[in-house]
N, C-alpha and C positions, 0 to 999 in steps of 0.2 A: 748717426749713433751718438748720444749724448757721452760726453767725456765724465762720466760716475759708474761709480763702485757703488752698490747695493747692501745694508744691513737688514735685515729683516727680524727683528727680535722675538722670539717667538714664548715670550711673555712665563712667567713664575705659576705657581701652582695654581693660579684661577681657582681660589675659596670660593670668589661670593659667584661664580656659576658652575657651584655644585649641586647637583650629582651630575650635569654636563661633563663634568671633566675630570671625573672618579677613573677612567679610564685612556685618557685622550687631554692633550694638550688642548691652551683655547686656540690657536690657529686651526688644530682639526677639527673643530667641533662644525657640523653640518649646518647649512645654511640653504634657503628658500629650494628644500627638496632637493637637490642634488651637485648643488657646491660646497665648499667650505671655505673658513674663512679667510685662509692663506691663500684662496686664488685670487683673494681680493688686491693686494698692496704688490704680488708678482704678475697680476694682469695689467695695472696701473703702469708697474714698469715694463712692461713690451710694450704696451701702448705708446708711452712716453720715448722710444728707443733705448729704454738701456736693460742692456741684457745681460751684466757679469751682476749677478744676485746669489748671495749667500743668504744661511736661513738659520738663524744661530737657535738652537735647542737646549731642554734642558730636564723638564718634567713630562711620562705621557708621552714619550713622542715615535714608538715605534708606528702610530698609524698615520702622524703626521708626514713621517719617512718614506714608507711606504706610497702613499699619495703624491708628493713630490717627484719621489721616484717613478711611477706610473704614469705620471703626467708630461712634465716640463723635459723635452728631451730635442735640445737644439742637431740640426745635422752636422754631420762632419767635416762642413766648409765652413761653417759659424765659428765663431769664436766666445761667445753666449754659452753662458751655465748658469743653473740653479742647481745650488751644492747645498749640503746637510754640515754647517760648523756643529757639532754637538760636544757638550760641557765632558772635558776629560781631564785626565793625569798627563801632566807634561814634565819634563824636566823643570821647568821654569817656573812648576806649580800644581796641587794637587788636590786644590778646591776647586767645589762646583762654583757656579756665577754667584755671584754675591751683588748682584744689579746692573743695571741696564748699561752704565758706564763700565762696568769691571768685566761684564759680557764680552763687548769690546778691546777693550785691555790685554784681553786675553787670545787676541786675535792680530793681536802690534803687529808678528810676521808678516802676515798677509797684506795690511794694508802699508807696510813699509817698502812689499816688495809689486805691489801693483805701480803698474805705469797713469791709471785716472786722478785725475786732478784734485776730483771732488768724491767725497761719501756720503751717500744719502744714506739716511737711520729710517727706519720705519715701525711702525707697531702691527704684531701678525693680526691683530683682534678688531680691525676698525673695518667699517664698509662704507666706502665713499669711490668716487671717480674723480682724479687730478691729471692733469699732464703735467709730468716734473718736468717739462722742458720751460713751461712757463717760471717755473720758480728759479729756476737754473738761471733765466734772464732776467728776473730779479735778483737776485746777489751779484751777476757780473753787473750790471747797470749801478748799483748802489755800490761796486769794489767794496763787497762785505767781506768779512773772513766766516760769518756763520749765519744762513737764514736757519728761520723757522714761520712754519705755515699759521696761519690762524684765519678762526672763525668767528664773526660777531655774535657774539648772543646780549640778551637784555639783562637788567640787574639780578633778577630772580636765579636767571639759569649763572653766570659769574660766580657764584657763590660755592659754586663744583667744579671749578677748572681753574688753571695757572692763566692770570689774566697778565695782558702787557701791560707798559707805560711806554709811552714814545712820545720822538718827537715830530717836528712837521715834516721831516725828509722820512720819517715814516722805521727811522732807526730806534733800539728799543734801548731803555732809561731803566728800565728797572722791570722786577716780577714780583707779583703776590699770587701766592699757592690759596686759593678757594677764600678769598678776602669774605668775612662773617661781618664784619659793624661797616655801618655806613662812611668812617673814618676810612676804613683801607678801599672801599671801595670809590669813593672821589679820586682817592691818587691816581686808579689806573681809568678814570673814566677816558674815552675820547670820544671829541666831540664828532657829532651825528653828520654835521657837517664834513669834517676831514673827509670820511666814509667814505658818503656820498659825490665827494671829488673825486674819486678812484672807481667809479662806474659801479661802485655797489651802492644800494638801497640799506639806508639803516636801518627806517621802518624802528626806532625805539629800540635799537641794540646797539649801544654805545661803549661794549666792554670788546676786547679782542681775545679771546680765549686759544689757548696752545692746544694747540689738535696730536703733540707730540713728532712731527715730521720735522727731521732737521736737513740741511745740507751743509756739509762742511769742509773748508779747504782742508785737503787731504793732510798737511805739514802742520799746519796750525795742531787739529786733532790728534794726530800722532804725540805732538809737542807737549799739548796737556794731559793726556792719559800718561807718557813717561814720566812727568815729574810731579804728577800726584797721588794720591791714593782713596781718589774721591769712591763710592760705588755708584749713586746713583748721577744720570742726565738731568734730571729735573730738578731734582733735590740741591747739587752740588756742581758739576762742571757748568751747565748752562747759564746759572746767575753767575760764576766766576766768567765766562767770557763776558756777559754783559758788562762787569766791572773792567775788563784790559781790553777788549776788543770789540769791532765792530761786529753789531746782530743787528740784522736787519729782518722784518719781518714781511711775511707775503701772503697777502689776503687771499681767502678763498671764500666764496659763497655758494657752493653746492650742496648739495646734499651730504652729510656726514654722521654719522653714529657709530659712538666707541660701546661697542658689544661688551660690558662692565658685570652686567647684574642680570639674571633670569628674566627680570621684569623687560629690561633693554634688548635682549636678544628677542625673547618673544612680543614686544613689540614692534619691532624692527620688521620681523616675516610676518606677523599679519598684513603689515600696512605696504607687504610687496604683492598680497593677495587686493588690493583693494584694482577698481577699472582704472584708476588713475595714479599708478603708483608714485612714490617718491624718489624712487632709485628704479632701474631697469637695467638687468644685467645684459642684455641683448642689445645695447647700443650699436648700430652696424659700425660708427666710428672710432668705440674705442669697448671691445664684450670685453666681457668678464671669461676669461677661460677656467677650465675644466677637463677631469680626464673620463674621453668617451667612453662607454658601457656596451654598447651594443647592447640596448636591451631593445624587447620587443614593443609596441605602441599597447597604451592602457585600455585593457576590455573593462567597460561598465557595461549595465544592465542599465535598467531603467528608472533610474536617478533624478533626481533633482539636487543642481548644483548652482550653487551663487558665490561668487565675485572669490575663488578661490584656484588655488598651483594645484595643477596636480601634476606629477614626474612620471618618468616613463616606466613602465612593466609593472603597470598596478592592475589589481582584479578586484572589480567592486562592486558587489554582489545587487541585485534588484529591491530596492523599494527606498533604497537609501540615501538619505540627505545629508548634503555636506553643504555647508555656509559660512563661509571667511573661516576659510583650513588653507593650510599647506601642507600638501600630502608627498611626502618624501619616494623616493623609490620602491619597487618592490613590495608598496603597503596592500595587503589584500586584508578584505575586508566581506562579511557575512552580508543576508541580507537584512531590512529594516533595523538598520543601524541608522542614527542620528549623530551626526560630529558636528559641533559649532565652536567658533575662535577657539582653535587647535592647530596645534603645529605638531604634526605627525613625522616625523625624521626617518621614517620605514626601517627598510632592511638592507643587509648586507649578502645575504643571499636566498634565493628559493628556498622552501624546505616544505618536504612531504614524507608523512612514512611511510609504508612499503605500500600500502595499499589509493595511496595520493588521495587523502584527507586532506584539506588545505583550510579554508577560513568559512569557504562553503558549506561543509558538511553540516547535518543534521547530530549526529552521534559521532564518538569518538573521538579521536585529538584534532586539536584547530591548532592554526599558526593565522595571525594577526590579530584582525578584530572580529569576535564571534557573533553571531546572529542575534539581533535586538538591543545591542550595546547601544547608551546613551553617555555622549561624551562632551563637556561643554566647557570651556575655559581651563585647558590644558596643556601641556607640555611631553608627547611622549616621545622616548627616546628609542634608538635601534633595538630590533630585532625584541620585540614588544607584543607577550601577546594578552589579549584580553577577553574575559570570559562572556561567552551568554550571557546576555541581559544583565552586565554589572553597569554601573551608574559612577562615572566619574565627571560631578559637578560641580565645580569650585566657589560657588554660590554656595554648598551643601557643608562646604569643612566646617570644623569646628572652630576654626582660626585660621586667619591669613599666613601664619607658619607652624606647621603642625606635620609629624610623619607618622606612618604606619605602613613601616618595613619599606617596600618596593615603591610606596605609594606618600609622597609626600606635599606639601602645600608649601609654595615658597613665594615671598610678594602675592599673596592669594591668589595664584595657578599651580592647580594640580602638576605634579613634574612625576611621573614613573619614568623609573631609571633601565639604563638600556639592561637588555636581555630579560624584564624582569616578565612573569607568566602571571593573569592576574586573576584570579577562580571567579568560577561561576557567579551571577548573583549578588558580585561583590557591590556592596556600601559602605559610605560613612559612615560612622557609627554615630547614634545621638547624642547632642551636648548633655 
């Protein structure tokens, strides 16, 4: 068991993946059918061996609580926990989190009164596979006082991340926050070369961008949140250690995506629907967990389906075509329905009236998707239902951001917001 204490930050009000998160923290927000995103960075850590994991809260988070609580539940000879730190009134203090640093801060007991060494930080909202033991033997091997992970990207992509500068021992000189003219962007270049000594491929990505994952000697850390009053990690303590103390940094080349924007999320789950995905959360070395359902396996009819998820306990009705979907749990759907590049996040529970109408019927109330719905470049959220024969094409809006009520255009994908019922027949209306 690796000698760290676990942060898991569970991230501020999530604006730009709204209406995701009108209800729900971004760690809880659903992910390829039937995970979320918080099982991401606390599967990471069992994987890796460390298992004392806090999960700092703040906005949104009774479903994120709930989840946690349902899932992560070590036995009674373990010494492994995943706890709920959520933003309150203390004696010592009676504001919410005011940043990612003051999140922390606000948490000095805890990490004064653990016996681990080291603290790893984490962000709830990213989806990638690391062993943090790897990085762990990068900072002892460098006798750093503070890593930070990072990722190579090319000039283009540098331009949206906290890029390093370093030097040959691979220790970091300095940070620019999304360097814009080609001036800041020379400072943090490294060469392609270096990279490439270090078993990675640069392939034209000569910038090392901050993925946000830190590790930090447990006293150092303690030492700086007491006698500052910095809020944010990126902003403000992290270039102050690079000014007094050793940062060292620790390459990663896997796959990674910070789930930021509606665009980013929904194309993140398409391209885990594709035959060859980029990410797989079923790795037998290091899965992704999740809390079981006990649902029942998905009845289709006689379908035509390509290169798409579907989850377990879905009903989906005969003549109908689904093509690069991920279809979330519990989605039941009519027949000669069409879904293409859609991310379907289902339901939270069955539902029938008294007489068990479901998404099947001919007449009366439906729940899901209703017979002959055509749905194409989309976003729906839970417990969503949609009417006969309405048309949500995102080719069809009037604008790449555009709303009407339940039914909104964001990065030009249709997004309908969870719970919302969508009437018969429904369209666009014309420019």
């Amino acid at each position: 068991m690796l000698d760290a204490l676990c942060l898991i930050l569970g991230g501020g009000k999530g604006t730009r993946l709204l209406p995701l998160t009108e209800y729900r923290s971004k760690p809880a927000v659903p992910v390829a059918g039937k995970y979320r995103l918080i099982d991401v960075p606390i599967s990471n850590c069992i994987n890796s061996q460390i298992s004392r994991i806090y999960v700092l809260t703040q906005f949104n988070s009774v479903s994120l609580h709930r989840h946690i609580r349902q899932t992560y539940n070590f036995d009674l000879f373990h010494n492994g926990f995943v706890e709920i730190l959520a933003a309150q009134q203390t004696l010592d203090g009676n504001n919410w989190f005011q940043g990612t640093a003051d999140a922390v801060r606000q948490q000095l007991r805890l990490l004064k009164e653990t016996t681990n060494r080291y603290i790893l930080i984490l962000s709830g909202d990213q989806l990638y596979r690391m062993n943090f033991g790897e990085m762990l033997k990068t900072h002892q091997q460098a006798n750093a006082d503070v890593t930070i992970s990072t990722v190579p990207v090319d000039a283009a992509a540098a331009r949206g991340f906290g890029i390093m500068q370093l030097d040959d021992s691979g220790r970091v000189l300095g940070f620019v926050e999304k360097p814009k003219d080609e001036a800041a962007l020379s400072r943090v270049r490294t060469a392609a070369s270096w990279i490439d000594q270090r078993g990675i491929q640069s392939r034209g990505r000569e910038y090392l961008a901050s993925m946000g994952i830190y590790l930090w000697n447990r006293e150092l850390l303690v030492n700086l949140l007491e006698n500052t009053t910095h809020d944010d990690f990126g902003k403000d303590i992290f270039p102050m250690a690079i000014r007094q103390h050793h940062v060292q940094t620790h390459l990663f080349d896997g796959y990674w995506e910070d789930i930021g924007t509606i665009r980013a999320f929904y194309d993140a789950n398409l391209a885990l629907a594709q035959a060859d995905p980029p990410f797989r959360f079923a790795d037998p070395a290091a899965p992704i967990f999740t809390r079981p359902r006990f649902l029942p396996s998905t009845r289709m009819g006689s379908c035509t389906i390509r290169d798409s998820l579907i989850a377990d306990g879905c009903l989906i009705g005969s003549s109908t075509v689904l093509e690069k979907c991920v279809v979330g749990m519990r989605t039941q759907m009519g027949k000669n329905v069409t879904i293409r590049n859609t991310v379907i996040m289902g339901a939270d529970y069955y539902k029938t009236d008294t007489s068990g109408c479901t998404a099947d019927a001919e007449t009366g109330p439906i729940w899901g998707i209703g017979n002959g719905a055509y749905i194409d470049g989309a976003l729906l959220d839970k417990n969503v239902t949609i009417g006969r024969n309405a048309r949500l094409v995102a080719s069809e809006a009037p604008s790449p951001n555009c709303d009407f009520g339940k039914v909104m255009v964001r990065d030009g994908i249709v997004v309908v917001s969870k719970d919302a019922s969508i009437e018969d027949n429904w369209r666009f209306p014309r420019p």
